[in-house]
N, C-alpha and C positions, 0 to 999 in steps of 0.2 A: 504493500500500500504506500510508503514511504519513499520507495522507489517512482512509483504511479505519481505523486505528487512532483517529486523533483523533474521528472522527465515532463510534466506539461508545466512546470512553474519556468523550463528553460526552452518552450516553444510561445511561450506570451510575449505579443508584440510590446516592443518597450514604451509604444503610445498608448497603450490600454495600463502599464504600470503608472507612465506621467500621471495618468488622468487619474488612478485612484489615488497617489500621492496628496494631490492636490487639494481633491477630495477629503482626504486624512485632515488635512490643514486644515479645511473646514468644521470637520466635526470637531478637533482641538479645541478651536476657537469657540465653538458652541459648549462642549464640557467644559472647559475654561472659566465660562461664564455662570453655568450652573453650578458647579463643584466649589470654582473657588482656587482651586489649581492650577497655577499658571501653563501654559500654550506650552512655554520651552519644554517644558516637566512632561507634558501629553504625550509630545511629541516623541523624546528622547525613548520613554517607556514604549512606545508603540514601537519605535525603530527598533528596540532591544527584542522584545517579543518577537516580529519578525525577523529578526538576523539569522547568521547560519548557527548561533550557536543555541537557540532555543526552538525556535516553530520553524525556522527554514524557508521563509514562502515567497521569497524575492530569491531572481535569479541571479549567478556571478557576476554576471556581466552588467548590472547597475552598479556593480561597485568602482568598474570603471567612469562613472560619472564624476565619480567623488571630487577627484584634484578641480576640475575642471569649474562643479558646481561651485565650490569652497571660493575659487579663486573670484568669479562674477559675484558670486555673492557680499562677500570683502570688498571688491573693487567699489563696489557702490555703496558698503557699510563706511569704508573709507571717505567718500566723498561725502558723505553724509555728516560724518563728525567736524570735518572744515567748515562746515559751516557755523557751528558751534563754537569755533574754537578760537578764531582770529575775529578783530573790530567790533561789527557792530554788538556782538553777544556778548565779547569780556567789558565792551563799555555797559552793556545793559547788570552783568552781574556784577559790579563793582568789586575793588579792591581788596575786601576781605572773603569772599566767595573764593577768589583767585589764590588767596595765599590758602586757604583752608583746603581747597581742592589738591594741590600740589603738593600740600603737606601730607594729607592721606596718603597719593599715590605712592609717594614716598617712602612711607612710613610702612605698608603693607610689604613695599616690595622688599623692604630693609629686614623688615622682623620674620618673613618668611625665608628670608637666603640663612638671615642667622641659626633660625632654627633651625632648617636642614642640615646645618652644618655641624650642629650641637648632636644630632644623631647619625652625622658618618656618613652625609650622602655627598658623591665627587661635586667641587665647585660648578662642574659644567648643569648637570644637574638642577641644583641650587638655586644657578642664577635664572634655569629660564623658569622654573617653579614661581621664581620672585615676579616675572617680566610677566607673569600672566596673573599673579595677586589682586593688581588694581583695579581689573577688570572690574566693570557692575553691570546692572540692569536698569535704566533708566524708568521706562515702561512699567515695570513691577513698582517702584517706588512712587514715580506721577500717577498710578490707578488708584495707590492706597490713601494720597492725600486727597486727589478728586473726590472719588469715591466718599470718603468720610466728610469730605467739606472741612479740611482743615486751613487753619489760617494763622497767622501769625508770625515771630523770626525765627524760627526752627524749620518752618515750612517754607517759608520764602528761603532760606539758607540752603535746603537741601535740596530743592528744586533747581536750586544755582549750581549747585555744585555738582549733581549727578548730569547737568546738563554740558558740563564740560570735562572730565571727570578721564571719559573714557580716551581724549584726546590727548591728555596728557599720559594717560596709559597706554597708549600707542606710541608716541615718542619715545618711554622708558624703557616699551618690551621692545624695539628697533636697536634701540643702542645697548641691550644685555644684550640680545640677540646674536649683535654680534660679537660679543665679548665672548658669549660662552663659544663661539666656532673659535676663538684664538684659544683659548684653553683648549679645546679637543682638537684641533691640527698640529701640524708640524710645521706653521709656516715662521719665516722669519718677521722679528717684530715689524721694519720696515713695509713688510708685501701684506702686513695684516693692515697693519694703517691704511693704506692707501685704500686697500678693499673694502675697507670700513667708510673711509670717504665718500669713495664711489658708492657703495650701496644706500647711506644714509643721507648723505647732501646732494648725490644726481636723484635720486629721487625725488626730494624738494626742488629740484632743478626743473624737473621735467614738468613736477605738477604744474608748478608756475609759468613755465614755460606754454602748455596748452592752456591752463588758463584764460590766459591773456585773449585768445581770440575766440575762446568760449564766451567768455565776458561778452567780449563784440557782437556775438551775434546772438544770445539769449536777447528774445524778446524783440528780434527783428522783423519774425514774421507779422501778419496781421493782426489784429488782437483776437483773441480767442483761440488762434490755431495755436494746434499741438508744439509744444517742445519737446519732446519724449525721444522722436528719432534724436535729435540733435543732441540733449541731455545723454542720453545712455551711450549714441555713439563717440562721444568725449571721453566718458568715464571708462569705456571697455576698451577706447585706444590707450588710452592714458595705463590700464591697468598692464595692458599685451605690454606693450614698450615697454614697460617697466622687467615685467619675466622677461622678455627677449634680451636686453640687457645687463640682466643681475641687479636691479637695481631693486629698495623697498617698496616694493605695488602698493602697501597700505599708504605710507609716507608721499605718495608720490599721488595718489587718489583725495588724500586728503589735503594738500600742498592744493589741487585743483581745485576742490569746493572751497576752501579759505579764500580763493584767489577770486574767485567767480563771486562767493556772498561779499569781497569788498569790492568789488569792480563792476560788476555788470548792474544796472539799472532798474531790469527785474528779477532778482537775484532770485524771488521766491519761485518761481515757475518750475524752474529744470529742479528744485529740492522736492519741489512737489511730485511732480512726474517720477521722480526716482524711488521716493516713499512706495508708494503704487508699482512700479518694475519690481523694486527688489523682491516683493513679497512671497510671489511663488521660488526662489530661489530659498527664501531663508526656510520653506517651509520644506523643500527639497534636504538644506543642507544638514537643519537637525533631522529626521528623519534619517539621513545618511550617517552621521555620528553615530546614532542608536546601533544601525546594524555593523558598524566597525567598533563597538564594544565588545575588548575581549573580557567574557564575564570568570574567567578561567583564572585572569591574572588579580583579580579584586582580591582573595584572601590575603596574599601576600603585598599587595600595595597598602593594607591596612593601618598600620604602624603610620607610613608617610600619610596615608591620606588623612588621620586624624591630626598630624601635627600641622600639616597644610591649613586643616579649617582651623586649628585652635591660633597659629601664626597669623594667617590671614586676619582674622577675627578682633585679635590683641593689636595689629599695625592698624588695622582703620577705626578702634574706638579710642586705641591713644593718639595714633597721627590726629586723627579728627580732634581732639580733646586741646592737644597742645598748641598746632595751628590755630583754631581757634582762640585759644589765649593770646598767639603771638598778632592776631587780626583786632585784638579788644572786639571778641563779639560778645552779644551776653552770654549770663553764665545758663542759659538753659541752653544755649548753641553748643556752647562746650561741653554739659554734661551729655546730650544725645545725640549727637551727629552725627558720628561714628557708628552709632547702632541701626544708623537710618540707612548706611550705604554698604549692606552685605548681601544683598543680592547681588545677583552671579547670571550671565545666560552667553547671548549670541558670541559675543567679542571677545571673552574668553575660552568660546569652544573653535571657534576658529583661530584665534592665535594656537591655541594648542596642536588645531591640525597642521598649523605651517610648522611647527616645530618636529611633527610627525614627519614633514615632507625634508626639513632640512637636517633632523638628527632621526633616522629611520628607529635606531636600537633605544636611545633615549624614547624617543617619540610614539613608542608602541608602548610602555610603563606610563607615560604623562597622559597619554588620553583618554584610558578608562580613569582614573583617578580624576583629571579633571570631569569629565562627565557626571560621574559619582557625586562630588563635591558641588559641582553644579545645581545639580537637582536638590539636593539639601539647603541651600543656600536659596533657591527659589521658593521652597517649601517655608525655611523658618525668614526668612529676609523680610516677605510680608509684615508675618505677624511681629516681628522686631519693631517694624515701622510704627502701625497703629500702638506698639506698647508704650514706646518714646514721644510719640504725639498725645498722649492721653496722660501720660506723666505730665507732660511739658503743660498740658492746660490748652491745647490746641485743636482738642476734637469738642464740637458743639454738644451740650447735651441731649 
């Protein structure tokens, strides 16, 4: 019977897989809403169930999607945080948003390297564990203050801060990044530099570089017509160039929406358009994650995966705590803020997969683990949230 299955699950045309994918994403998004359990969380579970290592019912050859999918879906998650990240938004989140933000990312990435160190795991390791720490979830955080109708400086503070948050966590896992390739090669310190150059600053090179006449031309056509071709056709050259050349595709995607939200006139159009493109990729991408969970290797990643969340956990309510102190926010900013940004989802499961792609043997230990810790962090991350706004005096009665 087993056999019977496998042999028609690898004559299904892969347009009849898209389309129930898709589908899948749909009903997430429906239990989502009933349940209370976040999309990512659905998702991850449903890809695990079906993978090869529990029900089986997706054929091999979707796994070849994977690199592919990850890569379009990033390029656009990329472009998407520039817009967050540079001008009008760091002038809208003022000064201490900015130091508070930085200081978490910071602080997560810091107390996670140390502690894998304190239990014997190689620097290489370590640092990209750290470079994927800071990571959050936006989305999960903004539904719970919506949601609840809260108000006040805790809620405007962390609304600020998860809104730019991941940007500066993309900067820091770009430059571990490639810190941890100079500890696991053999190259010389000079040919590491420069590699490091090239990957980190031609990629700001390039963004900027397309930019410039993306800028020009959003918002050329008539009013109402679509930006979408033009929007997605930038972001997926801007992302190719980047892999073609070795250069940072995330770094280099979001170097272009930075460039485009300060330059182009109507900046908002092609963010829009892209919101909308990306969606079926991301719904693709976690579903993909799930079925490259090896569930084989979870006993033994156990040990790490708990000091990971307890690390993780410790860097973003003292970073948060301290930063805040060093920004004079109030003291209700300082004692919860940190507990408001532990959710975990898209941008830390895709950095992990590019780690997978550029450290294969590291990279197959780090993705069930981050997956794992993912899902736990979307589960209690929520309720972390509502407990600190209901302390703080910020949830209506």
């Amino acid at each position: 019977m087993q056999q019977d299955i496998l042999h028609i699950s690898d004559t299904v045309p892969l347009t009849l897989i898209l389309g129930a994918m898709l589908l899948v994403g749909w009903f997430s998004h429906i239990a989502g809403e009933k349940t209370g359990i976040p999309r990512v969380t659905v998702l991850l579970v449903i890809g695990v169930l079906a993978g090869p290592d529990l029900l089986d019912l997706v054929p091999e050859k979707v796994s070849s999607w994977f690199d592919q999918v990850t890569h379009l879906a990033l390029a656009m998650v990329g472009f998407l945080l520039g817009e967050r990240f540079i001008g009008r938004e760091l002038k809208r989140s003022g000064r201490k948003v900015l130091i508070i933000s930085l200081g978490e990312v910071v602080a997560a990435a810091a107390a996670v390297f140390l502690a894998t160190q304190l239990i014997g795991l190689d620097p290489a390791t370590g640092l990209l564990l750290a470079a994927m720490a800071p990571a959050s979830a936006p989305a999960s955080t903004l539904d719970v203050i919506q949601e609840k109708g809260a108000s006040g400086p805790l809620s405007r503070t962390v609304l600020g801060v998860v809104a730019i948050d991941d940007a500066w966590g993309v900067i820091l896992f770009s430059l571990l990044l490639v810190l941890a390739q100079a500890l696991d090669s053999d190259m010389a310190p000079v040919s590491w530099m420069l590699s490091s150059l090239w990957e980190v600053l031609g990629g700001i090179a390039l963004g900027v570089i397309l930019g410039v006449p993306m800028s020009w031309m959003t918002g050329r056509l008539r009013e109402g017509e679509p930006t979408l071709l033009e929007a997605s056709g930038f972001v997926l050259l801007c992302g190719g160039i980047a892999l073609w050349l070795n250069l940072s595709y995330l770094l280099a995607c979001m170097a272009l929406g930075a460039t485009v939200a300060n330059r182009a006139k109507h900046y908002k159009r092609p963010f829009s358009d892209i919101k909308g493109a990306v969606e079926p990729f991301m719904v693709m991408f976690f579903l993909l994650a799930g079925f490259k969970m090896d569930i084989d290797m979870l006993p033994s990643l156990g040990v790490i995966g708990l000091v990971y969340i307890a690390s993780r956990t410790v860097g973003l309510v003292g970073g948060g705590a301290l930063a805040s102190s060093m920004a004079g926010a109030d003291p209700v900013v300082r004692r919860n803020v940190g507990w408001c940004l532990l959710s975990q989802a898209g941008v830390a499961l895709g950095l992990a997969l590019l780690v997978e792609e550029r450290f294969p043997e590291i990279g197959s230990k780090i993705l069930p683990l981050v997956i794992g810790s993912t899902i736990i962090f979307e589960l209690l991350g929520p309720v972390f949230v509502r407990w600190r706004l209901k302390k703080a005096g910020e949830l209506p009665s």
